[in-house]
VMD Tcl script that builds the backbone (N, CA, C; Angstrom):
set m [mol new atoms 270]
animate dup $m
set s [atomselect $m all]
$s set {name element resname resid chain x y z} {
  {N N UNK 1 A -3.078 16.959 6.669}
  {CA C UNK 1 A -3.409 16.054 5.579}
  {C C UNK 1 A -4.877 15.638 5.695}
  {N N UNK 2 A -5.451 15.591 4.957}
  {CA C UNK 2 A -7.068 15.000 4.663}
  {C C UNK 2 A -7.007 13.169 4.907}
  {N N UNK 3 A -7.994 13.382 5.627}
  {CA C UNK 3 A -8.482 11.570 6.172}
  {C C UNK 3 A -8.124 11.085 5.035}
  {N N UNK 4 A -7.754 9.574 4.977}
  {CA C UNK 4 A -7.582 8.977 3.953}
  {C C UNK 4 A -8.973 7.600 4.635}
  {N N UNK 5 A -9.055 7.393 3.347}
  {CA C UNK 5 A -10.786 6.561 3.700}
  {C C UNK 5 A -10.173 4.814 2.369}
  {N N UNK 6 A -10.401 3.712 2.581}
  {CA C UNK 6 A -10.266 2.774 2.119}
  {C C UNK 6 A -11.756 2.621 1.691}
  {N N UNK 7 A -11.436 2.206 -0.131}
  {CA C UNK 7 A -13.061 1.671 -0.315}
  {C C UNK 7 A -13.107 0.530 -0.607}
  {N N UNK 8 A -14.109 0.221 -0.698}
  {CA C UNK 8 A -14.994 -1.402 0.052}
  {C C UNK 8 A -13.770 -2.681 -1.173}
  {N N UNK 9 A -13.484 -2.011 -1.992}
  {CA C UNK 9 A -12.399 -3.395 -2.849}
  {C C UNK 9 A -10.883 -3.258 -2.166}
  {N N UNK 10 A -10.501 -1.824 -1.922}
  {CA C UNK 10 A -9.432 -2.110 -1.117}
  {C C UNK 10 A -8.899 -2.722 0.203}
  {N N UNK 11 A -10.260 -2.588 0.802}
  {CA C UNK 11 A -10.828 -2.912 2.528}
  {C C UNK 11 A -10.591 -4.623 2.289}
  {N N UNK 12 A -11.712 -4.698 1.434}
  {CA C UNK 12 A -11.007 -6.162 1.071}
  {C C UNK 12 A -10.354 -7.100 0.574}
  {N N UNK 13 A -9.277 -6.189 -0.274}
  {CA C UNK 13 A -8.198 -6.503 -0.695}
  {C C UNK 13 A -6.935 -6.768 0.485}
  {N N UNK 14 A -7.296 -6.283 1.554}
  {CA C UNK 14 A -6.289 -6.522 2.595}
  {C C UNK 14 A -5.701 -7.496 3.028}
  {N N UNK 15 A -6.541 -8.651 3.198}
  {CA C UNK 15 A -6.469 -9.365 4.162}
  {C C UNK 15 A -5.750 -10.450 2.944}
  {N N UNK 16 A -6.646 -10.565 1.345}
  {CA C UNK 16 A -5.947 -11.469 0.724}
  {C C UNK 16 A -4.985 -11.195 0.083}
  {N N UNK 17 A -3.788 -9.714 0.672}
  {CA C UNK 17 A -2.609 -9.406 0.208}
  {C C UNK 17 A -1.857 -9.383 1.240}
  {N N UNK 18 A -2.442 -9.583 2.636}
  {CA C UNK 18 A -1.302 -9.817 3.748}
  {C C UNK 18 A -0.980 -8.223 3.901}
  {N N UNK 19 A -1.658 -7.263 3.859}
  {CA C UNK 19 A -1.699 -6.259 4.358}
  {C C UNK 19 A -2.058 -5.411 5.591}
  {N N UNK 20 A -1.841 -4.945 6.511}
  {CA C UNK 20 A -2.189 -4.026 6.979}
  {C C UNK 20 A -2.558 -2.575 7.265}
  {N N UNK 21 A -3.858 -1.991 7.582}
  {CA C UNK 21 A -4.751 -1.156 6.826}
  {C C UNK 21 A -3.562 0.638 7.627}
  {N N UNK 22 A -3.351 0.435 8.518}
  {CA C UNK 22 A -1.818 0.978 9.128}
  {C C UNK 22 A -0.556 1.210 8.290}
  {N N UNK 23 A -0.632 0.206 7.940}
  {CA C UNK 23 A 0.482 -0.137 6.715}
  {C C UNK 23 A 0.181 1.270 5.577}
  {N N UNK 24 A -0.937 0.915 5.077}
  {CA C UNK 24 A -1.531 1.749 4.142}
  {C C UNK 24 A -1.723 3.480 4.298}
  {N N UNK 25 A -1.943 3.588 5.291}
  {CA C UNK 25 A -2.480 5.088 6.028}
  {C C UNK 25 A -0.864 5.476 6.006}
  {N N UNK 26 A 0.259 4.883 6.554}
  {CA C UNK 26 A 1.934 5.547 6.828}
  {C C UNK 26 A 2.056 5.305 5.922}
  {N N UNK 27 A 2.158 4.322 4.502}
  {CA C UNK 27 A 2.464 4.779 2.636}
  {C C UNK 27 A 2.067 6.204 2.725}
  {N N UNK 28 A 0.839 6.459 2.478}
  {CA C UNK 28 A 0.661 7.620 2.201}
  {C C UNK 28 A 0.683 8.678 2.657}
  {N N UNK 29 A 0.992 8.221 3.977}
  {CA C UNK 29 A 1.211 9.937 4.594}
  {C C UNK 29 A 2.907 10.583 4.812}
  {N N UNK 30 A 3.867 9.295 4.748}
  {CA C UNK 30 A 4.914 9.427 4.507}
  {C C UNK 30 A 5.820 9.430 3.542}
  {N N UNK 31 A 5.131 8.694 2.544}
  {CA C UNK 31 A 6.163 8.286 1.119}
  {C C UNK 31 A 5.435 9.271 -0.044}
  {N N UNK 32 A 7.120 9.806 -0.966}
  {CA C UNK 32 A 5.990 10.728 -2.180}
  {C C UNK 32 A 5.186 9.942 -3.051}
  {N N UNK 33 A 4.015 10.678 -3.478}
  {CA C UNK 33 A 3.483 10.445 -4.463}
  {C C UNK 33 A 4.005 10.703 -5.878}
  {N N UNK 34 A 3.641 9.652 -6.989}
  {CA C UNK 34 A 3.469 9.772 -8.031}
  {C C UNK 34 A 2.068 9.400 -8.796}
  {N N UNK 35 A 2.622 9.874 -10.023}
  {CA C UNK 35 A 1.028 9.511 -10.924}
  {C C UNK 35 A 1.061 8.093 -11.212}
  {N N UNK 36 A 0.015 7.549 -10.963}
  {CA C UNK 36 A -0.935 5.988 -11.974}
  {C C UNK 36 A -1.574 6.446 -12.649}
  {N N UNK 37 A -1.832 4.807 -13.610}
  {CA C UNK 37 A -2.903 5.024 -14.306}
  {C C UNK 37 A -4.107 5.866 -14.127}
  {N N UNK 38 A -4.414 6.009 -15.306}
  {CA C UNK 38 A -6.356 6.383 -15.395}
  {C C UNK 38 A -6.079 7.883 -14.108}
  {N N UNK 39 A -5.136 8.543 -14.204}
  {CA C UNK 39 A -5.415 9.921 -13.638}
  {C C UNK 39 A -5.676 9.536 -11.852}
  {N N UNK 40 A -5.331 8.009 -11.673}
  {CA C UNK 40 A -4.813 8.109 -10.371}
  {C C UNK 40 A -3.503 8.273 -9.794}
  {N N UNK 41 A -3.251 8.450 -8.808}
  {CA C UNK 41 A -1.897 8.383 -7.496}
  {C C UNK 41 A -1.300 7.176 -6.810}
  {N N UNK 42 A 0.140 7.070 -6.601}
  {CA C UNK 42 A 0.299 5.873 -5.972}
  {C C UNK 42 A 1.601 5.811 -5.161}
  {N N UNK 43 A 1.670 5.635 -3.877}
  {CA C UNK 43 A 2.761 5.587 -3.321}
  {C C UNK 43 A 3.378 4.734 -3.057}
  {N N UNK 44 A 4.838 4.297 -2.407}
  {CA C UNK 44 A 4.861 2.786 -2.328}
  {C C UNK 44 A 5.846 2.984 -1.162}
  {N N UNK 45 A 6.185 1.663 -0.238}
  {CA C UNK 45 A 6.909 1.862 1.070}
  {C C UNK 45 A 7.276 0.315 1.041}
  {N N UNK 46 A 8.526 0.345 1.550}
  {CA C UNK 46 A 9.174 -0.985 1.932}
  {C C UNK 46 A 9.066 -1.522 3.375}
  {N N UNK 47 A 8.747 -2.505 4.030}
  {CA C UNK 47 A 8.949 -2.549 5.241}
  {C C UNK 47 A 9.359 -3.690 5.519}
  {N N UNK 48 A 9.947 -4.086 6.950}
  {CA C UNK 48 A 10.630 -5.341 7.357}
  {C C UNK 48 A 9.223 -5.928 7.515}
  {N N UNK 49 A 9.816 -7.269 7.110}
  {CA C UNK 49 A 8.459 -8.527 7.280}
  {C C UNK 49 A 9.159 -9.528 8.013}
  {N N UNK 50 A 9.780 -10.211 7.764}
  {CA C UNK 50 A 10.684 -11.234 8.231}
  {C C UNK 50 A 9.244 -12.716 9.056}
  {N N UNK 51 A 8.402 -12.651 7.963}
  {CA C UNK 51 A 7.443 -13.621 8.320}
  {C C UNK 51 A 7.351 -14.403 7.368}
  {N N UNK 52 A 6.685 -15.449 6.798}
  {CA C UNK 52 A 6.310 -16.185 6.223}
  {C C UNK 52 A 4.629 -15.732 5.427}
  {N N UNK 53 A 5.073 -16.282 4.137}
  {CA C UNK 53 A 3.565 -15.602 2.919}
  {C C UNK 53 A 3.432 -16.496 2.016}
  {N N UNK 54 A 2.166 -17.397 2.418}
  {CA C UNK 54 A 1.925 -18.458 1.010}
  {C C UNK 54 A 2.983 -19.408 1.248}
  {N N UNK 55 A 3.295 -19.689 2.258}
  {CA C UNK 55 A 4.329 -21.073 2.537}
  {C C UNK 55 A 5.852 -20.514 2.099}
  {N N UNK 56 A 6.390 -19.059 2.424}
  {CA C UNK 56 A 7.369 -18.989 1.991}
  {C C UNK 56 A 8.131 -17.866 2.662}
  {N N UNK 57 A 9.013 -17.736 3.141}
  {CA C UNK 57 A 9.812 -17.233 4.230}
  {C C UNK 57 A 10.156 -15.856 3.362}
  {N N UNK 58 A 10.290 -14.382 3.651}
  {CA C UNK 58 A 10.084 -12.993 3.184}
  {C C UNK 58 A 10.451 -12.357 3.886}
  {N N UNK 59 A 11.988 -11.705 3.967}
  {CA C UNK 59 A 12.152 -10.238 4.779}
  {C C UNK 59 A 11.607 -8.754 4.252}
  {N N UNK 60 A 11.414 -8.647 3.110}
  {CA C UNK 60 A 10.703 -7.869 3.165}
  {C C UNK 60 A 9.125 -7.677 2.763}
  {N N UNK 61 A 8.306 -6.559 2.713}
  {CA C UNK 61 A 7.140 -6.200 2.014}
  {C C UNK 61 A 7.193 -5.103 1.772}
  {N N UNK 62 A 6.733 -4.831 0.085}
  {CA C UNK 62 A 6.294 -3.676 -0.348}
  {C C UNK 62 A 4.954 -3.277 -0.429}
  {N N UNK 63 A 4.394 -2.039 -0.355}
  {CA C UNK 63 A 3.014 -1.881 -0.162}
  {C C UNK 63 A 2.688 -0.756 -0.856}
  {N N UNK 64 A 1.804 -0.770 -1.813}
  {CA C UNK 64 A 1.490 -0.181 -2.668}
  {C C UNK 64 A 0.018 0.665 -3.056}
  {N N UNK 65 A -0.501 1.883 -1.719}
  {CA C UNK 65 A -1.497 1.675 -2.573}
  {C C UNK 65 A -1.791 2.994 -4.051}
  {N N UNK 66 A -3.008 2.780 -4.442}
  {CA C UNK 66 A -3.429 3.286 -5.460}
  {C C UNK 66 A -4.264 4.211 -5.258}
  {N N UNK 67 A -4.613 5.508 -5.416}
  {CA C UNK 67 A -5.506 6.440 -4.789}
  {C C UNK 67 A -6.053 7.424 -5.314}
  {N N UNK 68 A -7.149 8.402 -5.098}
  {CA C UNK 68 A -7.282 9.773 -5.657}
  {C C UNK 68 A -7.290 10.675 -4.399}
  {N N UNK 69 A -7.481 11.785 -4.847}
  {CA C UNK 69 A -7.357 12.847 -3.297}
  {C C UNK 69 A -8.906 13.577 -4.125}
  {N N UNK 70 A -10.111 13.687 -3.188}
  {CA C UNK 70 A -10.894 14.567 -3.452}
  {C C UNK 70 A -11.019 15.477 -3.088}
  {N N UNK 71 A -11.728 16.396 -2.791}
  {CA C UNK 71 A -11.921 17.951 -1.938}
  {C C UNK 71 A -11.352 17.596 -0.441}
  {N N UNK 72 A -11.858 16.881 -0.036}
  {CA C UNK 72 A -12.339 16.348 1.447}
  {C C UNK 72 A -11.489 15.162 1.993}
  {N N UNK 73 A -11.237 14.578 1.075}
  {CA C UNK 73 A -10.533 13.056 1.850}
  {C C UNK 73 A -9.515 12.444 0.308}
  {N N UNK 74 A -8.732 11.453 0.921}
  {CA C UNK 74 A -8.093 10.550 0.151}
  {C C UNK 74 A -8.690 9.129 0.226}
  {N N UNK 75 A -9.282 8.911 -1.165}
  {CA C UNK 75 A -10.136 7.376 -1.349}
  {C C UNK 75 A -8.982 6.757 -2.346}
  {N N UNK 76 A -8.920 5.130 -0.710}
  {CA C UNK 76 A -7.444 3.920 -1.553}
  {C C UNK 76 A -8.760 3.449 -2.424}
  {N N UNK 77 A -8.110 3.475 -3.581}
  {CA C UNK 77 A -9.135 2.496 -4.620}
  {C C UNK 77 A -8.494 1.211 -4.375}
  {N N UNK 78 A -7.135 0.987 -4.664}
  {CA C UNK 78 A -6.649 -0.807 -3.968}
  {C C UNK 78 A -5.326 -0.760 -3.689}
  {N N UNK 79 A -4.759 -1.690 -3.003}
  {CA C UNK 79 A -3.512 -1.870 -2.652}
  {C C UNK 79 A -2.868 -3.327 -2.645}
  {N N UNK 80 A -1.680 -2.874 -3.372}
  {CA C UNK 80 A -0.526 -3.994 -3.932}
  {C C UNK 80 A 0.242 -4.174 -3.010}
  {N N UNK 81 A 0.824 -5.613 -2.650}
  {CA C UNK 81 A 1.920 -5.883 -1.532}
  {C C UNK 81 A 2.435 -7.269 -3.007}
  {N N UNK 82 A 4.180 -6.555 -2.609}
  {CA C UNK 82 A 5.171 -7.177 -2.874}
  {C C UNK 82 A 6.142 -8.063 -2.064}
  {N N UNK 83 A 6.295 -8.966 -2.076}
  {CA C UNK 83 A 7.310 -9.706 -0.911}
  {C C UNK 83 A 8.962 -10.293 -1.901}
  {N N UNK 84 A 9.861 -9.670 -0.897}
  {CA C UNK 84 A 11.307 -9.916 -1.508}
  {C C UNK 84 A 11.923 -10.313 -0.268}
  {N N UNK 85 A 13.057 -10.727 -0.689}
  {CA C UNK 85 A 13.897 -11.598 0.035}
  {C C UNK 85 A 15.539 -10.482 0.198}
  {N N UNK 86 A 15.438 -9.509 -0.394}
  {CA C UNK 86 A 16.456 -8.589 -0.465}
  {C C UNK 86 A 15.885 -7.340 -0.704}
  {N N UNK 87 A 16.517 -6.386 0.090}
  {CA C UNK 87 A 16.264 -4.914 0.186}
  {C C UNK 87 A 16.343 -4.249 -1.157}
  {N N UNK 88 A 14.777 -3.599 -1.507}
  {CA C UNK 88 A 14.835 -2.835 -2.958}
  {C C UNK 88 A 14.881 -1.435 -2.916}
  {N N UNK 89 A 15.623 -0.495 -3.171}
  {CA C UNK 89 A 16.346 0.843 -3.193}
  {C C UNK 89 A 15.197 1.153 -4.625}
  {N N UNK 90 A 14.344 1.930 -4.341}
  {CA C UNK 90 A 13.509 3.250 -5.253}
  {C C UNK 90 A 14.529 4.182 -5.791}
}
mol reanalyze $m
mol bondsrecalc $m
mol representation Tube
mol addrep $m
């Protein structure tokens, strides 16, 4: 698989979605892709959280990012995190 590279809005989209950049790299190297918008890619992965987000107790997180694949590498344009309280079946 080709490096996957985070750019500078997704990099810092991390931290104020409670993400981890790990998190992001196993979405995409494990979960299928589909198409997004605007002729981008997007994968998505559920994982146990069982922490607290924004003052509020969350077993799970979804993580979402958004991407293109160029010659050479995979650039995250940004990434979405979902928090649920019950297991969501794709």
């Amino acid at each position: 698989m080709k490096p996957v590279r985070l750019s500078i809005h997704a990099s810092e989209q991390l931290h104020y979605r409670g993400i981890e950049e790990d998190e992001v790299f196993e979405v995409i190297r494990t979960s299928p892709w589909e198409p997004a918008k605007r002729g981008k890619i997007q994968a998505s992965k559920e994982f146990l959280y069982q922490n607290e987000w924004n003052k509020k107790f969350y077993s799970y997180k979804q993580v979402k990012p958004v991407f293109i694949e160029e010659k050479t590498e995979i650039v995250v344009i940004t990434v979405y995190a979902y928090y649920f309280n019950t297991e969501v079946k794709a």
